[in-house]
KOLLOLO-807428 format. One record per residue (C-alpha): residue number from 1; chain; x negated, y, z negated. Coordinates in steps of 0.001 Angstrom, whole numbers, padded with zeros to 6 digits. Last residue first. Layout:
% KOLLOLO-807428
(NUM, 'A', (X, Y, Z))
...
//
This chain:
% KOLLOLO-807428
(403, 'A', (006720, 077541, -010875))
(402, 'A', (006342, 074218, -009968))
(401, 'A', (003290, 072726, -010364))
(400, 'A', (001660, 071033, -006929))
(399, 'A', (001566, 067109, -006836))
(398, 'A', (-002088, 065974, -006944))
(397, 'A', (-003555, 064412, -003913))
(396, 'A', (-004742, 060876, -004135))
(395, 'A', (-008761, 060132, -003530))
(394, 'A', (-008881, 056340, -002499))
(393, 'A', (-010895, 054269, -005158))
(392, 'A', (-007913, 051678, -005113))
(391, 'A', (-007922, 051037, -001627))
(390, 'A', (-006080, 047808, -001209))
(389, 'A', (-003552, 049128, 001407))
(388, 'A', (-001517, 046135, 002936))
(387, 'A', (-001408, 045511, 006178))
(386, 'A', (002030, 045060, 008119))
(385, 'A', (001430, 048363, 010000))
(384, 'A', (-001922, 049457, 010287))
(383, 'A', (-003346, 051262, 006730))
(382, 'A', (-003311, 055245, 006814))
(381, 'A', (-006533, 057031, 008172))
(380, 'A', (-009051, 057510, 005578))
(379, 'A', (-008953, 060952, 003369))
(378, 'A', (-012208, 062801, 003125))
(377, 'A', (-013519, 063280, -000489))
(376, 'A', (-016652, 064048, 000774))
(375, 'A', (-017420, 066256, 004205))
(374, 'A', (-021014, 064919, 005863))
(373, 'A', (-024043, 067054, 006138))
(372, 'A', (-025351, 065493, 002788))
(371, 'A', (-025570, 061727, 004816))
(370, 'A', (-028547, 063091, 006823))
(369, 'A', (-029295, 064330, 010576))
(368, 'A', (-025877, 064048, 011801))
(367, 'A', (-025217, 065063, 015457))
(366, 'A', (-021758, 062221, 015615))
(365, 'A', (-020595, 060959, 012491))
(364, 'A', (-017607, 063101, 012106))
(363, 'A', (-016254, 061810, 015248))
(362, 'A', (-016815, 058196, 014064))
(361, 'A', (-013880, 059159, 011687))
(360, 'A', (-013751, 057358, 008426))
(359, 'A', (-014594, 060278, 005694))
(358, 'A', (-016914, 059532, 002938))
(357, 'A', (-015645, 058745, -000735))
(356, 'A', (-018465, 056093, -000845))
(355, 'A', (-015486, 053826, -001616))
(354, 'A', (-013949, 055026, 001188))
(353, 'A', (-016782, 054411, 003239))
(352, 'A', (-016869, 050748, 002081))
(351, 'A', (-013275, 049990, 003332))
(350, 'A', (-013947, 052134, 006587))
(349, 'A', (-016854, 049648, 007393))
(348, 'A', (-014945, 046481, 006242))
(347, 'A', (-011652, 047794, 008954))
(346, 'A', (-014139, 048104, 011767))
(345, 'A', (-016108, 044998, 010879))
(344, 'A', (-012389, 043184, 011495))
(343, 'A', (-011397, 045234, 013984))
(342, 'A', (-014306, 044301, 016162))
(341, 'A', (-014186, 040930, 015432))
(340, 'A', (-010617, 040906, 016777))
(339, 'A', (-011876, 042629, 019928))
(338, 'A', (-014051, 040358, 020103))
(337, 'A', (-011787, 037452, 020741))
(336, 'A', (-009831, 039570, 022716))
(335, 'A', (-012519, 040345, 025494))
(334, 'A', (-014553, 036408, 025036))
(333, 'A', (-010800, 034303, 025806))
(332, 'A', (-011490, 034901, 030131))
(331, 'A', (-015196, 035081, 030279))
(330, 'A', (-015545, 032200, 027352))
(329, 'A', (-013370, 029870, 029414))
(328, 'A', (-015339, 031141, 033045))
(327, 'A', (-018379, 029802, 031018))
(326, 'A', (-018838, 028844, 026923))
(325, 'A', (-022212, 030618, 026540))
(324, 'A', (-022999, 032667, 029390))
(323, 'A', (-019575, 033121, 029628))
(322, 'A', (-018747, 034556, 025707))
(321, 'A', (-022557, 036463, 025721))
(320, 'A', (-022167, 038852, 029179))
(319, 'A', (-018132, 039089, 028733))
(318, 'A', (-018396, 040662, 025117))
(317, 'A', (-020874, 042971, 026087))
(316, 'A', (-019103, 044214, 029317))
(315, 'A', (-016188, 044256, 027139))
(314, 'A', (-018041, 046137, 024193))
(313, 'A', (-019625, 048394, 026826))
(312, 'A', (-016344, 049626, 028439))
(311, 'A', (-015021, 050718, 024803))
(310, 'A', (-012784, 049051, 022266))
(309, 'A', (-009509, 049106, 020849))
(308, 'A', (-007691, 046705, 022373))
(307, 'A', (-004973, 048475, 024174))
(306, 'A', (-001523, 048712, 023933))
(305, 'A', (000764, 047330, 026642))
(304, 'A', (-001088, 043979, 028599))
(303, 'A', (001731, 044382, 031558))
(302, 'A', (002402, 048240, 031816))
(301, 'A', (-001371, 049164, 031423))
(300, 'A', (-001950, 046556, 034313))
(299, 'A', (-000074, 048177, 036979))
(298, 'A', (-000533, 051121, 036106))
(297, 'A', (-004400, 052437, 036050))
(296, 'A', (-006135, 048849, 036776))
(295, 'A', (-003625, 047860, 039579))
(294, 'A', (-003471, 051075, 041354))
(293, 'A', (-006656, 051009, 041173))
(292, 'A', (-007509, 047730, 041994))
(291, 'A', (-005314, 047461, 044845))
(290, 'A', (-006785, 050335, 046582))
(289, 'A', (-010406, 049343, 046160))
(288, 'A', (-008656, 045607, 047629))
(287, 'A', (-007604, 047276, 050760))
(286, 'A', (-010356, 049017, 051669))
(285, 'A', (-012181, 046245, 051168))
(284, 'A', (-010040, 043797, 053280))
(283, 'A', (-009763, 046598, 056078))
(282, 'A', (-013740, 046473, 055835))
(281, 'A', (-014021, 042804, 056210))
(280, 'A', (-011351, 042576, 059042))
(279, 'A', (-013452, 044901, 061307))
(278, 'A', (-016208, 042239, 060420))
(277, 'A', (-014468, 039665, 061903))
(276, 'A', (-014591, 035998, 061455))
(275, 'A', (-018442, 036508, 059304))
(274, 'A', (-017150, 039536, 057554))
(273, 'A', (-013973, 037637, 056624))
(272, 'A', (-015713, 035390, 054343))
(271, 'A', (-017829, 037710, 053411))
(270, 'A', (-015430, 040027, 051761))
(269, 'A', (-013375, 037071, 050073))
(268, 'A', (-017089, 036135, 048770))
(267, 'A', (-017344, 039727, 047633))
(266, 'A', (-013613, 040374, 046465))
(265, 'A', (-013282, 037654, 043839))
(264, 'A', (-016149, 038432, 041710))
(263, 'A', (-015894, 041915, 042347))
(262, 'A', (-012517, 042274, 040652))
(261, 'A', (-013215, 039890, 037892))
(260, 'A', (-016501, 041622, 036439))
(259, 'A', (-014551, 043820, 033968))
(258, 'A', (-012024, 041793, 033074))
(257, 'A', (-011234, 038262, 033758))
(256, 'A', (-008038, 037389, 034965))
(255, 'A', (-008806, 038793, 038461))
(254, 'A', (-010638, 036172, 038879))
(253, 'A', (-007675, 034084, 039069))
(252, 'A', (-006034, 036452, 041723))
(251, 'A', (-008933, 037453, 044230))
(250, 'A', (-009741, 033575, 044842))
(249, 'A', (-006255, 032690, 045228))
(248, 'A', (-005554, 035305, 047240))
(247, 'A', (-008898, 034513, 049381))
(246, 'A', (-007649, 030910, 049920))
(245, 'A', (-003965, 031166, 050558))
(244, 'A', (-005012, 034169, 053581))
(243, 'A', (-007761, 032713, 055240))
(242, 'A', (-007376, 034354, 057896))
(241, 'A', (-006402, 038052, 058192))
(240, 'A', (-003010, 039282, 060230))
(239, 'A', (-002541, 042362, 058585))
(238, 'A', (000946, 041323, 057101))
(237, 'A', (-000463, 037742, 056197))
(236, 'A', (-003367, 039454, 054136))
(235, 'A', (-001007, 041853, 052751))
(234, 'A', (000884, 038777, 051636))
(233, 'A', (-001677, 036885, 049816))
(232, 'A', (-003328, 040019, 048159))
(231, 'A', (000108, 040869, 047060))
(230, 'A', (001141, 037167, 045710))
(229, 'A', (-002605, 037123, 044152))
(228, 'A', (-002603, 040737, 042509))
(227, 'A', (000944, 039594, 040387))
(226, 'A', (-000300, 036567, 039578))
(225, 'A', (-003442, 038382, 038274))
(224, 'A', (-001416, 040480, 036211))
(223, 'A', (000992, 037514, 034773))
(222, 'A', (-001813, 035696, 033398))
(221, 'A', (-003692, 038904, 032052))
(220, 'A', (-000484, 039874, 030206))
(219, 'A', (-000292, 035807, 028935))
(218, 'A', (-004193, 036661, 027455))
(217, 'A', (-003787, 040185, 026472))
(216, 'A', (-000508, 040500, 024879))
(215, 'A', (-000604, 036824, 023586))
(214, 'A', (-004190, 037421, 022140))
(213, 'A', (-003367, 041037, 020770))
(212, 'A', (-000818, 040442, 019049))
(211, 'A', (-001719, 036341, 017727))
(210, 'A', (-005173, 038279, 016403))
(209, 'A', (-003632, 040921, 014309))
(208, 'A', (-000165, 038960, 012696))
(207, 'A', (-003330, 036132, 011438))
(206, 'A', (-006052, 038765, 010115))
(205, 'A', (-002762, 040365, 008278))
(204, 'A', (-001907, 037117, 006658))
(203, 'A', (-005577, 036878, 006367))
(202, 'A', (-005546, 039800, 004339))
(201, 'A', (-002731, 038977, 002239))
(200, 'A', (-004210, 035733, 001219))
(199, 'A', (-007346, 037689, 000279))
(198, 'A', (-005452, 040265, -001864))
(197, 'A', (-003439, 036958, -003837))
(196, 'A', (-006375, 034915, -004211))
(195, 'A', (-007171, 032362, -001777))
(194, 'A', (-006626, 028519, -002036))
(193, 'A', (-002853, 028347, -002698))
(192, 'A', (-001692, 031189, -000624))
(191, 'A', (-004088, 029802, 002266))
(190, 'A', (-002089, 026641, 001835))
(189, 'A', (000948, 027789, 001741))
(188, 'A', (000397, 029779, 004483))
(187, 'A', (-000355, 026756, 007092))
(186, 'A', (002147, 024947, 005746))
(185, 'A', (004659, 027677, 006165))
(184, 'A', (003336, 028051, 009892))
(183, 'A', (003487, 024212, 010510))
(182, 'A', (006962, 023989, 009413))
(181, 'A', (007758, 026981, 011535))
(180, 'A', (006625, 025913, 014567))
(179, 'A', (007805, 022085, 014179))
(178, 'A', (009443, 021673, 017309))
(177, 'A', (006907, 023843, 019474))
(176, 'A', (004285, 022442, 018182))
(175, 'A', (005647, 019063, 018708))
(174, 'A', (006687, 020164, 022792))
(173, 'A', (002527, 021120, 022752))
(172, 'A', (001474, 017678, 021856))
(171, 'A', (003846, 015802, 024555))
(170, 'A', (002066, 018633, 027164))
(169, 'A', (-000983, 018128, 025701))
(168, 'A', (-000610, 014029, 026179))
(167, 'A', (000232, 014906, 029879))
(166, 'A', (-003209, 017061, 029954))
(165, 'A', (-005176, 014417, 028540))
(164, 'A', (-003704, 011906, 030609))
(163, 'A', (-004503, 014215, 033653))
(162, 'A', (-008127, 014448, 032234))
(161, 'A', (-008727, 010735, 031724))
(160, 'A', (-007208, 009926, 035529))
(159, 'A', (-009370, 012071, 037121))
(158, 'A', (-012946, 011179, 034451))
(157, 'A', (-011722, 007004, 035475))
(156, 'A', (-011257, 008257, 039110))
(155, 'A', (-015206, 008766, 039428))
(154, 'A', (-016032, 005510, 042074))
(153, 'A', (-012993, 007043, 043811))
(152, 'A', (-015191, 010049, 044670))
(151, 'A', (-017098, 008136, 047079))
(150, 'A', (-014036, 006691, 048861))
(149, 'A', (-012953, 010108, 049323))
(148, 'A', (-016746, 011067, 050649))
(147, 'A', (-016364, 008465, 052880))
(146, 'A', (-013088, 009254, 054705))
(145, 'A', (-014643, 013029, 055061))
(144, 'A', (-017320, 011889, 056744))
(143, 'A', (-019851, 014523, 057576))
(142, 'A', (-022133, 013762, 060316))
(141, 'A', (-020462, 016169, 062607))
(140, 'A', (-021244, 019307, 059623))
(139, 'A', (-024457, 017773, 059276))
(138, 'A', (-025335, 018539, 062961))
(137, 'A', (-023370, 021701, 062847))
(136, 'A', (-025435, 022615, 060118))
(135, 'A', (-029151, 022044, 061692))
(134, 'A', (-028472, 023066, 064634))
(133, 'A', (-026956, 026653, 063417))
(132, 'A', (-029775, 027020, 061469))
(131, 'A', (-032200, 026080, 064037))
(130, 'A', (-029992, 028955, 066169))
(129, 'A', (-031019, 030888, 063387))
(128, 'A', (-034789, 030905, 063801))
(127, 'A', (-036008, 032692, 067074))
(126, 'A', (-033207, 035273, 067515))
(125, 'A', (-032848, 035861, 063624))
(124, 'A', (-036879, 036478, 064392))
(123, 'A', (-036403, 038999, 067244))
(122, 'A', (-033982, 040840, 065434))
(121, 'A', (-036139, 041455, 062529))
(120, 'A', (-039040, 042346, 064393))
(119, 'A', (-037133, 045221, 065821))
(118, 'A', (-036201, 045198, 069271))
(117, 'A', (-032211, 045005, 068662))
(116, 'A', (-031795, 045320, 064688))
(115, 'A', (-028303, 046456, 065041))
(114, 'A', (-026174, 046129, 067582))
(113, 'A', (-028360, 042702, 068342))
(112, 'A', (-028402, 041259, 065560))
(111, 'A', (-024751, 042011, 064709))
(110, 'A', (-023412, 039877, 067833))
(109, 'A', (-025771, 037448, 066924))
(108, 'A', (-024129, 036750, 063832))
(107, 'A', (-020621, 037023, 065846))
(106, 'A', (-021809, 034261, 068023))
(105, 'A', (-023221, 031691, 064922))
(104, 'A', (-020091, 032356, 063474))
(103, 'A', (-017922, 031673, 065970))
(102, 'A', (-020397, 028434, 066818))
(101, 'A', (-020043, 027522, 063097))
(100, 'A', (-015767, 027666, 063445))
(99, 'A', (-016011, 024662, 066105))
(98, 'A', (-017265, 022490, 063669))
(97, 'A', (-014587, 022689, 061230))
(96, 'A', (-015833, 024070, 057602))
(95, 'A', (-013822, 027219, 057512))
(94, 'A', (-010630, 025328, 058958))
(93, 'A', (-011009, 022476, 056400))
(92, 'A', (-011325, 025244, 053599))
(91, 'A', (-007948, 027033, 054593))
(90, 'A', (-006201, 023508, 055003))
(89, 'A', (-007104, 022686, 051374))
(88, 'A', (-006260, 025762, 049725))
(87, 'A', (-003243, 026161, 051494))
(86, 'A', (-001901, 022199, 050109))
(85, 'A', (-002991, 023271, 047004))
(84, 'A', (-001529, 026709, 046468))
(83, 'A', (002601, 025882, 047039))
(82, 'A', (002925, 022693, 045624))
(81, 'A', (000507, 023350, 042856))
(80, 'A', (002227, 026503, 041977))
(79, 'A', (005668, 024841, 041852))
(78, 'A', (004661, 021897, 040063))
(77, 'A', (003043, 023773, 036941))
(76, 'A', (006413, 026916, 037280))
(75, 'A', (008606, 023979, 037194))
(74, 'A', (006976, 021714, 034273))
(73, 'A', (006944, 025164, 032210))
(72, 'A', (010645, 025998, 033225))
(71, 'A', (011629, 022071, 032016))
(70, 'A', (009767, 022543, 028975))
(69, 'A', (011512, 025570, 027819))
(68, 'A', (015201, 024187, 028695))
(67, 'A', (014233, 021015, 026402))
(66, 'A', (012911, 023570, 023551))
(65, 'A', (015798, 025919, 023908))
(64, 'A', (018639, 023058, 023835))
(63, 'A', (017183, 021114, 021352))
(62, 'A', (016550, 024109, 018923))
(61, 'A', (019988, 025438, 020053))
(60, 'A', (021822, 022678, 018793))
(59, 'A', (019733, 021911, 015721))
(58, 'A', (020919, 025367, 014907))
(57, 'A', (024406, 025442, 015932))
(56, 'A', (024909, 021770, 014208))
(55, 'A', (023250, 023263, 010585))
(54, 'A', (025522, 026001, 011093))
(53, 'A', (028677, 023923, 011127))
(52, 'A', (030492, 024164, 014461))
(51, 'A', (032872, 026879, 015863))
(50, 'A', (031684, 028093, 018519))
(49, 'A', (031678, 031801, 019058))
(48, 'A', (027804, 032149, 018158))
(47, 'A', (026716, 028943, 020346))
(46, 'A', (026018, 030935, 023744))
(45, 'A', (024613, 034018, 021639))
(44, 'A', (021848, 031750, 020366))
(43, 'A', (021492, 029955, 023296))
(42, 'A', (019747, 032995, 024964))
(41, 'A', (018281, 033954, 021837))
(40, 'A', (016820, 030844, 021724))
(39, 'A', (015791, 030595, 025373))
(38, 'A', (013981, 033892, 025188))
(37, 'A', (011647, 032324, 022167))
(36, 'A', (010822, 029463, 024085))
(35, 'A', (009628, 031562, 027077))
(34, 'A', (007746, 033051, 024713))
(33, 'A', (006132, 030323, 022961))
(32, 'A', (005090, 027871, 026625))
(31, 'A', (001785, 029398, 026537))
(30, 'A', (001404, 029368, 023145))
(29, 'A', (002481, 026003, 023332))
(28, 'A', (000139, 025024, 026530))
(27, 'A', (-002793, 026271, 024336))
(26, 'A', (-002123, 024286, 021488))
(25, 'A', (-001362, 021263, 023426))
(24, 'A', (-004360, 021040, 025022))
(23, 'A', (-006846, 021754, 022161))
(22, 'A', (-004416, 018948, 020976))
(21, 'A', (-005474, 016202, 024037))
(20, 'A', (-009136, 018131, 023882))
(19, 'A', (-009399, 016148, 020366))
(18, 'A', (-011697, 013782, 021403))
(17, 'A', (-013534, 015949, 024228))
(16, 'A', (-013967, 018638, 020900))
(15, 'A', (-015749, 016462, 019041))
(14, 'A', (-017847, 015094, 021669))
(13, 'A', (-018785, 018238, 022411))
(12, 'A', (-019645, 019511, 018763))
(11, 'A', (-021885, 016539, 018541))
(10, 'A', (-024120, 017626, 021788))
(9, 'A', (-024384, 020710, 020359))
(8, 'A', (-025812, 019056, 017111))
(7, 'A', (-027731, 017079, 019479))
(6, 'A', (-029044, 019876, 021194))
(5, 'A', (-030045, 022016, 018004))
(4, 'A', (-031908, 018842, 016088))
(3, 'A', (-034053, 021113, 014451))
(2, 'A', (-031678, 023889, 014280))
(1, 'A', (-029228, 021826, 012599))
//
């Protein structure tokens, strides 16, 4: 493998682009799996006074949640296309027009001159940008948008392969959906039947771990940088800013990834306004410092609900290695993914500890000089809930004599 490193890569792609119709419908089922699971209970309680057989009632209700499930999905897909797309496109055709680069070009100058006026500085952005300015407005006539269209026709097979891939995810991810529970007993009785009963259970556990904290944090994200791109969007219509579609959109779905997201979508936002107006730049920033803080300390805690369980630095970590490596995917899915790798050396460190009869907390840990300053016989923390405790070298207390 390492040898032939690129073309195993280059394997491992393929792979995947054959079965991105499933990848697909995997991730539009989790998506879809709570929305399912309030149309149940929903339909539930509509079918408990009627008086069919149970086995009618359920199939009933299966049909009735999954079709109603679907149809929100399909709405919520068509509704923010309809609404974002059509923005989008007019808010980049006005910041490319023609007549915009002369505004530019003026309010450019405008800041030469207040500030590096008689400085060598000033007197070269005096002597070279209007080239600059010649030089794009020329290509900026030249540009045929008719031709680039008919350009990008030539690639309609890759268009029309991706939105059949995404229509066969959507047929894939109504299956999942149907056959959740068959798929989940399959899936354990097969880990039941190749693992040993302790493994089993820890992978069971492994399993309940990762699916909390990847539906709190990845559908909590979702919904928190909705949230941040209707406001944005809004307070950028209420303060009369241009642009408005295009920098909410920007500030919202970077705003689903942590750490960096934030500035990602505020700089270019920033500058895009700074060269309009720069009076509108620093309202903008103002405004987003706000946001963020009010988002990042309440907002945000209320949506995603417990945390992961690890610092700053392992998200900044975690960020830096998932998107170099797999992109804005790895950026968004890197956080939680490590955070369940984190847990999982966690929980094999305190397993050996107790072994060692040493105590778990990293508190104990810190200004050490050997392992002798540390307390033995320490007791560990309890188990989470759901996982079992397969301790067996823990110390147990002994029950006091009664007088």
């Amino acid at each position: 493998i390492f040898s032939n490193l690129s073309v195993f890569y280059n394997l491992i792609l393929e792979f995947l682009g054959i079965i991105s119709s499933l990848l697909y419908g995997c991730v539009f089922a989790y998506l879809m799996n709570p929305i399912l699971g309030i149309s149940q209970r929903l339909f539930r309680r509509i079918l408990r006074k009627c008086k069919w057989k149970e086995k009618t009632k359920f199939l009933t209700e299966q049909v009735c949640a999954v079709t109603v499930t679907v149809l929100v999905f399909l709405a919520v897909v068509y509704a923010l296309i309809a609404m974002i797309v059509p923005s989008i496109a007019d808010s980049v055709m006005e910041l490319i027009r023609p007549e915009r680069v002369q505004d530019y070009y003026s309010t450019v100058m405008q800041w030469a001159h207040s500030i590096f006026a008689g400085t060598p500085i000033g007197l070269w952005i005096e002597e070279n940008f209007a080239e600059v300015l010649d030089v794009v407005a020329n290509y900026l006539k030249k540009l045929d948008f008719m031709a680039l269209l008919s350009g990008a026709a030539s690639s309609v097979y890759n268009v029309v392969t991706a939105v059949s891939n995404m229509l066969i995810g959507i047929i894939a991810g109504v299956y999942i959906l149907v056959y959740k529970k068959e798929l989940c007993a399959q899936a354990k009785k097969l880990t039941v039947a190749l693992f040993r009963t302790e493994r089993a259970d820890r992978i069971f556990t492994v399993a309940r771990r990762t699916n909390r904290i990847f539906s709190g944090y990845v559908i909590g994200k979702i919904i928190d940088a909705a949230f941040v791109g209707v406001v944005t969007y809004f307070a950028l219509l209420i303060m009369g800013m241009p642009f408005a579609p295009l920098i909410a959109v920007l500030v919202g779905v970077t705003n689903i990834i942590p750490f960096f997201g934030p500035f990602i979508g505020a700089i270019p936002s920033a500058l895009l306004l700074l060269i309009d107006d720069p009076i509108n730049a620093v309202y903008f920033g103002i405004f987003i410092v706000i946001l963020q803080m009010i988002d990042g300390n309440i907002i945000e805690n209320r949506i995603l609900g417990e945390k992961l369980g690890i610092s700053d630095f392992w998200v900044l970590v975690s960020i830096l290695i998932s998107g170099g490596v797999f992109g804005f995917g790895g950026m968004l899915l890197g956080v939680p993914i490590f955070a369940v790798i984190y847990t999982l050396i966690t929980d094999t460190v305190n397993k050996k500890l107790r072994k060692k009869r040493l105590p778990t907390d990293t508190e104990l840990y810190t200004g050490i000089t050997t392992v002798t300053d540390l307390p033995t016989g320490g007791r560990s923390p309890a188990p989470m809930e759901g996982e079992p405790n397969y301790d067996r070298n823990a110390v147990e207390e002994e029950p006091l004599e009664e007088d």
